[in-house]
C-alpha positions in Angstrom: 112.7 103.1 42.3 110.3 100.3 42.8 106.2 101.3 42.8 103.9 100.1 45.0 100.0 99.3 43.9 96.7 98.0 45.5 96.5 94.4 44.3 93.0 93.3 43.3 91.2 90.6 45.3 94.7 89.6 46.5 96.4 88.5 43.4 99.9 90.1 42.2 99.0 90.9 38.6 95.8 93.0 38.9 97.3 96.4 39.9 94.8 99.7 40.8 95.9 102.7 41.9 99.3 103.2 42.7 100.5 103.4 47.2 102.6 106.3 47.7 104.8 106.6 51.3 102.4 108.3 54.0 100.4 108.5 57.6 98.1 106.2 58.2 94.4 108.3 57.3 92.7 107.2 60.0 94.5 108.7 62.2 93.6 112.7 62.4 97.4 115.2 63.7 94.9 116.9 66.0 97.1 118.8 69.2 96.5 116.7 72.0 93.3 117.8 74.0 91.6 119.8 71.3 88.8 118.5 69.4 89.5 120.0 65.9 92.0 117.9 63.6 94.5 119.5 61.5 93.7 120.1 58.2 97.4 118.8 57.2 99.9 116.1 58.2 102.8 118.4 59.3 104.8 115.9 58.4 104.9 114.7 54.5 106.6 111.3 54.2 109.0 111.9 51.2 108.6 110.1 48.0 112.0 109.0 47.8 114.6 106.1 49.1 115.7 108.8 51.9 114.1 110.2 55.1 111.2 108.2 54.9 111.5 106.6 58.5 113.4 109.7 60.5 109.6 111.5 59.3 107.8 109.1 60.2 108.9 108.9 63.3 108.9 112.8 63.9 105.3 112.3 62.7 104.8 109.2 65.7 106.8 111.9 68.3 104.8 115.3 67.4 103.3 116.6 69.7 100.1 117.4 67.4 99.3 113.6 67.1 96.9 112.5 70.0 97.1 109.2 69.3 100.7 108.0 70.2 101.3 109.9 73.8 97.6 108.6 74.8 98.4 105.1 74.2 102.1 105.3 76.0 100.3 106.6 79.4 97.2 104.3 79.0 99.9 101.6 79.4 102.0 102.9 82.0 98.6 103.2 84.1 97.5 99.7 83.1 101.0 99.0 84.3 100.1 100.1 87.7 96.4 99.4 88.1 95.7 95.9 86.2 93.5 98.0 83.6 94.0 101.2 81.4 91.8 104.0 81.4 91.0 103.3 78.0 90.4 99.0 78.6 91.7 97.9 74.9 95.2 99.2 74.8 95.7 97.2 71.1 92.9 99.0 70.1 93.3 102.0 71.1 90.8 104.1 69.2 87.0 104.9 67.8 86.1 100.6 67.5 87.9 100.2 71.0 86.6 100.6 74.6 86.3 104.5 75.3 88.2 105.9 78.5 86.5 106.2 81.5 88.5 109.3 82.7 89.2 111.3 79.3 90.4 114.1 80.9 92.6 112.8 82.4 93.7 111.0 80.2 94.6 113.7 77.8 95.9 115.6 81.0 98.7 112.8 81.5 99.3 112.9 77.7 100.1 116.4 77.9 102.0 116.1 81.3 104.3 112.8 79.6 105.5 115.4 76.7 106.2 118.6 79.2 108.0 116.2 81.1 110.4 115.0 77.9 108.6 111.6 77.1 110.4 110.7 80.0 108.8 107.2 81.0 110.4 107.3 84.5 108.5 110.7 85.7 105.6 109.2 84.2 105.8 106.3 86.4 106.9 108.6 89.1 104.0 110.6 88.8 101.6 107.8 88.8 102.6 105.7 91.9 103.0 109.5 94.1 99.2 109.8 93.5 96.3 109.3 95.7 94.4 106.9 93.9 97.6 104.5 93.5 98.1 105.0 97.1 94.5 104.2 98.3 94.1 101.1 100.4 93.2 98.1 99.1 89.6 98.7 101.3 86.8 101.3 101.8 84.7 102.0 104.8 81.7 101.9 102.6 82.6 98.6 100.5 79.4 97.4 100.2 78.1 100.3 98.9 80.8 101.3 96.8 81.0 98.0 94.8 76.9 98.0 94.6 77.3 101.7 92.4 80.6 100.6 91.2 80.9 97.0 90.4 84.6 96.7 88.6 85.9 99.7 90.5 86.1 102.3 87.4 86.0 105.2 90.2 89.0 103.8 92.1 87.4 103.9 95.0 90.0 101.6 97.0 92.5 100.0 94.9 92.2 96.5 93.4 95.1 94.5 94.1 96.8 92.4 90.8 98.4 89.3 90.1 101.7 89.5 89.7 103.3 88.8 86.5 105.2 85.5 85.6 108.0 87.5 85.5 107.3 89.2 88.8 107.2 85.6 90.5 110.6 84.3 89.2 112.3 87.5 90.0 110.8 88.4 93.1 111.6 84.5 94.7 115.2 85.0 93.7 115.0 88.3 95.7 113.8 87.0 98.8 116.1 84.1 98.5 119.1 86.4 98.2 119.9 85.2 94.4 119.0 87.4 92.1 121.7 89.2 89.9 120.8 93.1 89.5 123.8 93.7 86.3 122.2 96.3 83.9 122.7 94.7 80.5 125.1 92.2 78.9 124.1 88.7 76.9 120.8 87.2 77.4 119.9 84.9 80.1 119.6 81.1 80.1 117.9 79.7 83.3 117.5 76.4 84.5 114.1 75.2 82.9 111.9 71.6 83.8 114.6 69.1 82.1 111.6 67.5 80.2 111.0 70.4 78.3 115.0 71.0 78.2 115.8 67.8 76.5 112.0 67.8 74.1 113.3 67.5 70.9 112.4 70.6 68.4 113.2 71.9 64.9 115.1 74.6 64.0 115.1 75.6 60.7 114.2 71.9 58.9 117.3 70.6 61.1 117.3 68.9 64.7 118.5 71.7 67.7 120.7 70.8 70.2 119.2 70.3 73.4 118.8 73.3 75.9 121.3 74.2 78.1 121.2 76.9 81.0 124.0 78.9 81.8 126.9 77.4 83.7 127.0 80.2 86.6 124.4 81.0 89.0 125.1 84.6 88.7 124.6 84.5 84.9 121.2 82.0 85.5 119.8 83.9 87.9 119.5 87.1 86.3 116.2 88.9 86.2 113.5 87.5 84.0 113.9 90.8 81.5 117.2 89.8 79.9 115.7 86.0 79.6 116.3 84.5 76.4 113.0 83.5 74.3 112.9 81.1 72.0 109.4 80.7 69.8 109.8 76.7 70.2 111.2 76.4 74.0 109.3 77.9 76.5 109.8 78.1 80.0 107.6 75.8 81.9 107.3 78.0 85.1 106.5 81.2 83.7 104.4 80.0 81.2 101.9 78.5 83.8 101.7 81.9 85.4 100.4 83.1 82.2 103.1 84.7 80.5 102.0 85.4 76.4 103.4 83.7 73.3 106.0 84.3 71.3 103.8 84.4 68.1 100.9 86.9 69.5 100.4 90.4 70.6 99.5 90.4 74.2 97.5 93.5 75.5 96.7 92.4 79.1 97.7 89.7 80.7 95.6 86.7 81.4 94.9 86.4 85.1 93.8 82.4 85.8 93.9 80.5 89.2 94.9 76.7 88.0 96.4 73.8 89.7 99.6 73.4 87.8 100.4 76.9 89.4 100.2 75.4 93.0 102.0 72.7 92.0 104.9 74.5 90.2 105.2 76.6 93.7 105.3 73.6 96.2 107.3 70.8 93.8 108.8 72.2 91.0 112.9 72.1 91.3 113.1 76.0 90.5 111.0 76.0 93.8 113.1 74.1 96.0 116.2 75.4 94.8 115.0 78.6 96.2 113.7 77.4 99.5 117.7 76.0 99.9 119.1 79.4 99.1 116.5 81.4 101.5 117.6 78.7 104.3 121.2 79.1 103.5 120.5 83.4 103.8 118.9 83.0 107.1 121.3 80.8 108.5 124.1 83.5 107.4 122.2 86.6 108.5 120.5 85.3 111.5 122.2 83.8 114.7 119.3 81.9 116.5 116.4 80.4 115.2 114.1 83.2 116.2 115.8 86.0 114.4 116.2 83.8 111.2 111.7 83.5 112.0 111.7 87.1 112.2 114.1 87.6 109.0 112.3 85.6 106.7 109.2 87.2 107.2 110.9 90.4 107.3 112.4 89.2 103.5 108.5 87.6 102.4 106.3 89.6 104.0 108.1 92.9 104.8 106.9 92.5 108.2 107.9 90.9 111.8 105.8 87.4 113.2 102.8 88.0 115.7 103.4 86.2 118.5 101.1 83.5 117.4 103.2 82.6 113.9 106.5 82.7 115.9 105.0 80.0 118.3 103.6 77.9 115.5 106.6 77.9 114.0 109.0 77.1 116.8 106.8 74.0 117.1 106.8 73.0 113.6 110.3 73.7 113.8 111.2 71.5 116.7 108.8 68.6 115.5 110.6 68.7 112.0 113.9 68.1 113.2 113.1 65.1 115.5 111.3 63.6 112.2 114.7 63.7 110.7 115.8 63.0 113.4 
């Protein structure tokens, strides 16, 4: 079987000593909330061709090793609060940003493993708590943002930007379009026909132009079964910051820039779905007041005060004689 050495000074011929299969050292199989590491692995990577991944893995999943659990839950709670308890996620560790609640961080470690690794309790667990269910305001604000500037405490709860992928899927929501299948082939929506038709390369030949999906129901499913391509990417989301194909992203960027204002009010993804939320008011609503109340019920998951409804009953009226 093939050996594998430490090259010297990055060159293929000077060989040291010889790399044999094995757990990264840096990382110390200590049980998860005690301070002592383990004097052993637990789990020897074999020598051989065989077994080498399954034990790696078991080595990953043991409970003993503090390092993988941590970092799954540091995510989730990113997930939900815009920033982890530990603040570099893809470097999670001694050279990163320490946790500003350890204990509970190792306390949600161990729940995630007495609960199976199951991601869903996890997430459960985290949006049925207090501090994810804390208004978005404090009777003391001042105060609390004078002792706690970025809100480390969770005082009240900071409010996030929605993803890119959040925006597409959440306007084909409200306009009645989005298509909920679990699985199947990936997704090819209707992108900006400049970028569609950009000429690009792949491998050393010319690609065919891009071309979306000839149903609705298959173009308009949500943004998770999406197809990526490294060299085509999707106008819309990526001016709502979603990450490259190439890099590792471990938070998203958060930027307020014009080409997002303008990809909301003019882009043809946009009107397309101000059509469709007409043409679902007009089908679910009878009078023009109840399709008012109905699309705020479907964008704002409220009714109208009695101020918007007259507003818009004017617009409304002085619209239609301009088309009139």
């Amino acid at each position: 079987m093939p050996v594998t050495f430490v090259l010297d000074g990055g060159s293929i011929f000077p060989k040291k000593q010889q790399v044999n299969p094995g757990i990264p050292s840096a990382v110390p199989a200590s049980v998860v909330g005690s301070a002592e590491p383990a004097t052993e692995p637990g789990h020897p990577i074999p020598t051989g061709f065989h077994g080498r991944r399954q034990q790696l893995a078991q080595w990953i999943s043991a409970p003993a090793n503090p390092l993988a659990t941590r970092s799954i839950v540091n995510r989730i709670w990113q997930y939900h609060f815009g920033h982890g308890i530990a603040a570099n996620p893809n470097n999670f560790g001694a050279t990163g940003a320490r946790p500003t609640h350890p204990e509970l961080l190792d306390w949600l470690a161990n729940r995630f493993i007495a609960d199976g690794w199951s991601f869903k309790q996890m997430h459960r667990l985290v949006m049925t708590s207090a501090a994810y269910q804390r208004q978005s305001t404090h009777p003391n604000l001042e105060r609390v943002r004078k002792s706690d500037p970025d809100n480390l405490l969770l005082a009240y709860f900071s409010p996030r930007r929605l993803a890119a992928e959040e925006i597409r899927d959440s306007m084909l929501a409200v306009s009645g379009e989005l298509n909920m299948d679990v699985g199947g082939l990936p997704a090819h929506p209707e992108i900006n026909l400049d970028e569609a038709l950009r000429p690009r390369m792949i491998q050393f030949s010319l690609a065919p132009a891009y071309q979306p999906d000839r149903t609705p129901a298959q173009r308009n499913r949500r943004s998770v079964y999406v197809y990526r391509s490294r060299g085509l990417l999707d106008p819309m989301l990526n001016v709502f910051n979603q990450p490259q194909t190439e890099d590792s992203c471990e938070r998203r960027d958060s930027s307020n820039i014009t080409p997002q204002v303008f990809t909301l009010l003019n882009s043809d993804s946009s009107i397309d779905r101000s059509i469709a939320f007409a043409q679902r008011l007009e089908r679910e609503a009878a009078t023009f007041t109840g399709q008012i109340q109905r699309g705020f019920q479907l964008a704002y998951q409220r009714d109208p005060d009695r101020s918007e409804l007259k507003l818009l009953k004017r617009h409304f009226q002085q619209m239609l004689v301009h088309h009139q």
